[in-house]
N, C-alpha and C positions, 0 to 999 in steps of 0.2 A: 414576229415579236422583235421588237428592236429597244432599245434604252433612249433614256430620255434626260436630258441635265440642264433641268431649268433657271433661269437667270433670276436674280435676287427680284422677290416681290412679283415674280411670274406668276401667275394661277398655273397647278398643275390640269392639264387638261383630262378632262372625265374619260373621252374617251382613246383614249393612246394606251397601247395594248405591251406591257415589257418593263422593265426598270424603270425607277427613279431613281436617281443618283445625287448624293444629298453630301453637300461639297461646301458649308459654312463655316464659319465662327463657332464655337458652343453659343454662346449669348444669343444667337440667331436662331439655334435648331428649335424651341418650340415653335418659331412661327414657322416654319416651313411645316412641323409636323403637323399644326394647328390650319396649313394652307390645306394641308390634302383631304383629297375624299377619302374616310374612314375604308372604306370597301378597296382601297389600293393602299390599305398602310403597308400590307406585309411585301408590296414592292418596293418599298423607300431600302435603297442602298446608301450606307455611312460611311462615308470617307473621313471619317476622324480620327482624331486620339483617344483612349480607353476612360477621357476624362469625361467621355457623354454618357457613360454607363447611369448614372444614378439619374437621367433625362429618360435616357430608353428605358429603365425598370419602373418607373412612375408611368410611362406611358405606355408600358406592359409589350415594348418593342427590343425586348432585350433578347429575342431568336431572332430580329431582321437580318439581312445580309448586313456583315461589315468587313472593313477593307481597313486594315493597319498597312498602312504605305510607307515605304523605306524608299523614294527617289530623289534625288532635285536636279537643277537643273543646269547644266555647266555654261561655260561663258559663253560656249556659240549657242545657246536657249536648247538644248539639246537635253532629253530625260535620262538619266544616269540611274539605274537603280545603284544602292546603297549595299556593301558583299563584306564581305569578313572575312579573314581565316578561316572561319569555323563554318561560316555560312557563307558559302564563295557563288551558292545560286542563286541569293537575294534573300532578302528579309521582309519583302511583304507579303502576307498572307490574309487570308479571307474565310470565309465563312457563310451561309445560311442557303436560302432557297437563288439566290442569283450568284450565289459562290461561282459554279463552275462558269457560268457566263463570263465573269471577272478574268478567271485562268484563263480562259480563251482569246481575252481580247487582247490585254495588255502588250502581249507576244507584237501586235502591230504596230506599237510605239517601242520596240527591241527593250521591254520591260519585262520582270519572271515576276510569278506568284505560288504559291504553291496555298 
């Protein structure tokens, strides 16, 4: 099982077995949603803002994995997660059936999720 993060106006492929990782604009997300085969919607992982919510509830994918990300990127291109006082182990977190895949990986790019 492995994830997949297809490039804009990619077809997602029928048969690739693990995540999709859905990494757009809002104004873009229905065609990606509109690119996949139905039978792999509940693998579409959301890498957005909480403003695709009313996208996902019309297209009944509002239990998909999502991923509220707290990083960027400092001047030597390097991923920074994003800490606080209050939350000094990071502020991105996640959710649904690729959730813990998420926790697991980010740790490789020295990023937290919880």
């Amino acid at each position: 099982v492995g994830a997949r993060l297809p490039k804009g106006g990619e077809p997602i492929p029928v048969d690739f077995v693990g995540a999709i990782h859905v990494c757009v604009p809002a104004d873009e997300l229905q065609n990606v949603i509109d690119a996949c085969p139905p039978d792999r919607y509940d693998d579409l992982v959301f890498w957005q803002s909480p403003t695709i919510e009313p996208v996902l509830k019309r297209c009944a994918m509002i239990e998909n994995t999502q991923v509220c990300s707290y990083f960027h990127i400092d001047a030597n291109a390097n991923l920074v997660d994003v800490t606080t006082d209050i939350n000094p182990e990071g502020l991105t977190s996640t959710m649904g059936k690729w959730g813990f895949a998420v926790i697991q990986r980010l740790p490789r790019a020295q990023l937290r999720c919880k």
